[in-house]
SEGU-35393 format. One record per atom (N, C-alpha, C, O): residue in one letter; x, z, y. Coordinates in pm, whole numbers, plus 50000, padded with zeros to 5 digits. Example, Ala and Ser with C-alpha at 12.3 -4.5 7.8 and 13.67 -1.06 7.14 Angstrom:
A513195078049431 A512305078049550 A513205078049670 A514245084649668 S512855070849775 S513675071449894 S512905078750003 S513415080450114 
This chain:
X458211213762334 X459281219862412 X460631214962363 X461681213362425 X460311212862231 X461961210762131 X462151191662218 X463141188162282 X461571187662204 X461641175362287 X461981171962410 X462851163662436 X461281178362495 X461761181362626 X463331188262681 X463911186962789 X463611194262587 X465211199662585 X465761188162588 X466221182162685 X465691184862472 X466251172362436 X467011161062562 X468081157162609 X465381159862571 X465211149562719 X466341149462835 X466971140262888 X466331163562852 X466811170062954 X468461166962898 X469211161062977 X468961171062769 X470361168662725 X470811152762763 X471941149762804 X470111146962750 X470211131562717 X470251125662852 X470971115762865 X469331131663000 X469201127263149 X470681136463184 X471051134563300 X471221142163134 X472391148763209 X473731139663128 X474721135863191 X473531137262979 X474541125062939 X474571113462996 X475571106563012 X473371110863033 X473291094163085 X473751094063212 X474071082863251 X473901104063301 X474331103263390 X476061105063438 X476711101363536 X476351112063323 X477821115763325 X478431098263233 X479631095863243 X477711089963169 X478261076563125 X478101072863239 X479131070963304 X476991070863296 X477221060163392 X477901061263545 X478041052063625 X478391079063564 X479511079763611 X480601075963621 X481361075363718 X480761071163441 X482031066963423 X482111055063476 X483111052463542 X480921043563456 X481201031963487 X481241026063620 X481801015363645 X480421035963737 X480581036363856 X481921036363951 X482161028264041 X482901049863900 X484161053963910 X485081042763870 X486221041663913 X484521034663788 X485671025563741 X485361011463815 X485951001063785 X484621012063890 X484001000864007 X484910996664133 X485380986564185 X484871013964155 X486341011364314 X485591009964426 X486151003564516 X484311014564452 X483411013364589 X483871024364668 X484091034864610 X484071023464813 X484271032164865 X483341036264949 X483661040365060 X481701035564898 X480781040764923 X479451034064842 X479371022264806 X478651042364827 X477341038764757 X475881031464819 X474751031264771 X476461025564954 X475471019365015 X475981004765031 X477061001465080 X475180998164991 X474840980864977 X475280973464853 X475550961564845 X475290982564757 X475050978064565 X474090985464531 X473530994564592 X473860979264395 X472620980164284 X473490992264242 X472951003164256 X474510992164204 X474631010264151 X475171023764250 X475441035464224 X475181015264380 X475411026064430 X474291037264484 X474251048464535 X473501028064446 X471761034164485 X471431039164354 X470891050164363 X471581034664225 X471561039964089 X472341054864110 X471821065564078 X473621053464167 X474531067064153 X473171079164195 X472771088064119 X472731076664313 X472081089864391 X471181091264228 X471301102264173 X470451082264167 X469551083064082 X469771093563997 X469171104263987 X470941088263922 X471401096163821 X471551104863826 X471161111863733 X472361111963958 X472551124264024 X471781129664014 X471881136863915 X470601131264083 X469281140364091 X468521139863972 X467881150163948 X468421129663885 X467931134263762 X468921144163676 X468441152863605 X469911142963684 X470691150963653 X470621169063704 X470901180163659 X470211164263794 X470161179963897 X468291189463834 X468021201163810 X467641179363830 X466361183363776 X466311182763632 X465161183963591 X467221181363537 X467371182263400 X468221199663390 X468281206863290 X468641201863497 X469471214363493 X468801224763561 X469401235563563 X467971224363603 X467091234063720 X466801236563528 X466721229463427 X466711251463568 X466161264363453 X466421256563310 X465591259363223 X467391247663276 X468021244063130 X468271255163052 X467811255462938 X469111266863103 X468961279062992 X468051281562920 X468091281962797 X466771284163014 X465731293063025 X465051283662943 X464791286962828 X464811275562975 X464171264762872 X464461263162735 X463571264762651 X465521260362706 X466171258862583 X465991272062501 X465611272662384 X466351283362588 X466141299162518 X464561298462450 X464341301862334 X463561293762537 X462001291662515 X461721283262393 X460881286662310 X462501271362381 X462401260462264 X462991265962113 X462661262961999 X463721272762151 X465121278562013 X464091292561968 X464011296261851 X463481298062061 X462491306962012 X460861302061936 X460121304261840 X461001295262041 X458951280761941 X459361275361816 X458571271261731 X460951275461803 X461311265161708 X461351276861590 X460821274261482 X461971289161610 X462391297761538 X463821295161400 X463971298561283 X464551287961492 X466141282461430 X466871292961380 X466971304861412 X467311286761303 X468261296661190 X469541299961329 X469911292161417 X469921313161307 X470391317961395 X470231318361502 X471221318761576 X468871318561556 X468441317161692 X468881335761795 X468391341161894 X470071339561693 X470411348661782 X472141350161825 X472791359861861 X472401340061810 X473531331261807 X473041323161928 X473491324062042 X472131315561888 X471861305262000 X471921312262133 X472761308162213 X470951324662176 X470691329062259 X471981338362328 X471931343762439 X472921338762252 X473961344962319 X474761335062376 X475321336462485 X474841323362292 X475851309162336 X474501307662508 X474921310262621 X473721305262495 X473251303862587 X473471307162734 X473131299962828 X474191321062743 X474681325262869 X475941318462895 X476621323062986 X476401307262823 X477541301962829 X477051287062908 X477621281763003 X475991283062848 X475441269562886 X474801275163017 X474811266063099 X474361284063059 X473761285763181 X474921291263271 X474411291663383 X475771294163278 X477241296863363 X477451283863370 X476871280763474 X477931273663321 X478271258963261 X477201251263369 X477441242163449 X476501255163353 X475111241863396 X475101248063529 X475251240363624 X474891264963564 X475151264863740 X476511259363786 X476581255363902 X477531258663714 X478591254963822 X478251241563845 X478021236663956 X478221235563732 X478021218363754 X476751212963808 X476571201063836 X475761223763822 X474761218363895 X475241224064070 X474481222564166 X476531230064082 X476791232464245 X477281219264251 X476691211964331 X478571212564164 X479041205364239 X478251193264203 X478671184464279 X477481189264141 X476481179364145 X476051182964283 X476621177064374 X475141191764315 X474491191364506 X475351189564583 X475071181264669 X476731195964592 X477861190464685 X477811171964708 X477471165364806 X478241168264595 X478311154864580 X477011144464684 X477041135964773 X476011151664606 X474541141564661 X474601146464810 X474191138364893 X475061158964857 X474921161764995 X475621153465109 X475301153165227 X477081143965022 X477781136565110 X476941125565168 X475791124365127 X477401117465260 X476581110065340 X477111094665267 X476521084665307 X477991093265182 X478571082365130 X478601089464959 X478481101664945 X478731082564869 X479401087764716 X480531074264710 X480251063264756 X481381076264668 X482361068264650 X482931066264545 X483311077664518 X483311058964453 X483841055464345 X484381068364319 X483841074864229 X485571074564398 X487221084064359 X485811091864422 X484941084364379 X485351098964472 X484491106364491 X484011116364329 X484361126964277 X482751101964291 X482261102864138 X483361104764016 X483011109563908 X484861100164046 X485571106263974 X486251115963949 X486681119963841 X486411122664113 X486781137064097 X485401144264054 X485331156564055 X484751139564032 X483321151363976 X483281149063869 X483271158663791 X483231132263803 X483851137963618 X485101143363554 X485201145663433 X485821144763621 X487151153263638 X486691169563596 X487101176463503 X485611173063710 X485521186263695 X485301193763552 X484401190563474 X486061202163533 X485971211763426 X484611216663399 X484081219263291 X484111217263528 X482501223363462 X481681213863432 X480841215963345 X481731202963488 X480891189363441 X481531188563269 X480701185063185 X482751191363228 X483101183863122 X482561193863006 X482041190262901 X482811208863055 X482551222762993 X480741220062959 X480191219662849 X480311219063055 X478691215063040 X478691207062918 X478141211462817 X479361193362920 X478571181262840 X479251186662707 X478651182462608 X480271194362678 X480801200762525 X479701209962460 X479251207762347 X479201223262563 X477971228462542 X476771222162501 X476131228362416 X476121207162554 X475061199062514 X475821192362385 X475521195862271 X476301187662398 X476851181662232 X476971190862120 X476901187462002 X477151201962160 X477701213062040 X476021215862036 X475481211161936 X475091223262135 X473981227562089 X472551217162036 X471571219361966 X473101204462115 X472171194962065 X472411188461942 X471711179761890 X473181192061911 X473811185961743 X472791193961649 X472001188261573 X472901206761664 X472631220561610 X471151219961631 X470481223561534 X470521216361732 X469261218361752 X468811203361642 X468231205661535 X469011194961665 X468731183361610 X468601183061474 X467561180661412 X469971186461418 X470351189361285 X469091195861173 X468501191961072 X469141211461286 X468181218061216 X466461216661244 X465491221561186 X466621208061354 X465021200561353 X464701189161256 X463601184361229 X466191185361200 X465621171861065 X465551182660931 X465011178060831 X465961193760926 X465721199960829 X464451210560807 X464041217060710 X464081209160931 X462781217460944 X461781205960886 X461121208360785 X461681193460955 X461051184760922 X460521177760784 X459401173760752 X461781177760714 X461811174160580 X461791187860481 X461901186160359 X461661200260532 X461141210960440 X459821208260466 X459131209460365 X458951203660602 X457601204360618 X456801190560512 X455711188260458 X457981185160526 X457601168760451 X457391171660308 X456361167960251 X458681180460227 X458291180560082 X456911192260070 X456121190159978 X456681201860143 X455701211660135 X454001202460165 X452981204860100 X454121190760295 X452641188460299 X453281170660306 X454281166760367 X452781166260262 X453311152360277 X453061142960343 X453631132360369 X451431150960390 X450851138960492 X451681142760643 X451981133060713 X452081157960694 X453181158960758 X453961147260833 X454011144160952 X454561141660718 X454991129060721 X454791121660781 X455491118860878 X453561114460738 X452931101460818 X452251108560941 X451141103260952 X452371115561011 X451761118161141 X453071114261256 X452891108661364 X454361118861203 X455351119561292 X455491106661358 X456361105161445 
């Protein structure tokens, strides 16, 4: 599950980079290039990395049993406010009949797209962090641990 979060952090970053590099293209629509057909891509993986992300993450931070996992779960109603707004204006976007360079840039503009990706950096740091320290307490306790990973 701790993986799959992950996943999910990383399909919603990759999509907000390669926003950037789209926006800085100057297309005034996403039909007849290689990234303007990439844009829809990113988009909707993006949109299916955010379908039930709270709920998920709340599920992983509990399997994981993280130091302050009651901390986590309160920050959490923050990342799920965060992730519905930016998953509205993500569907707005994919709903247009064109995406356009200044389009994709007023959407990395948006406060909730940017509010979102501060929330994944701040909790995926934290999750990460304390998954290399879970790891290497399991490592000095059984050692073969280790060589399985």
């Amino acid at each position: 599950m701790f993986a799959e979060i992950l996943a999910r952090f990383d399909a919603i970053e990759e999509c907000y980079e390669f926003m950037l590099a789209y926006a800085a293209q100057g297309l005034p629509t996403d039909h007849g290039s290689k990234s303007g057909g990439q844009a829809r891509e990113f988009l909707t993986r993006a949109v299916k990395a955010l379908d039930g992300l709270a709920e998920s993450t709340a599920t992983a931070v509990k399997e994981a049993a993280l130091e302050g996992d009651e901390k986590f779960l309160s920050f959490l109603v923050v990342l799920d406010r965060d992730g519905r707004d930016s998953l509205a204006a993500i569907e707005l976007v994919l709903a247009q009949p064109s995406i356009s360079s200044q389009l994709i840039d007023n959407l990395n503009a948006s406060i909730h797209l940017r509010s979102l990706l501060t929330d994944l950096f701040l909790i995926g740091e934290i999750m990460r962090t304390q998954a290399k320290s879970v790891d290497r307490e399991l490592a000095s306790v059984d050692p073969a641990s280790d060589r399985q990973s």
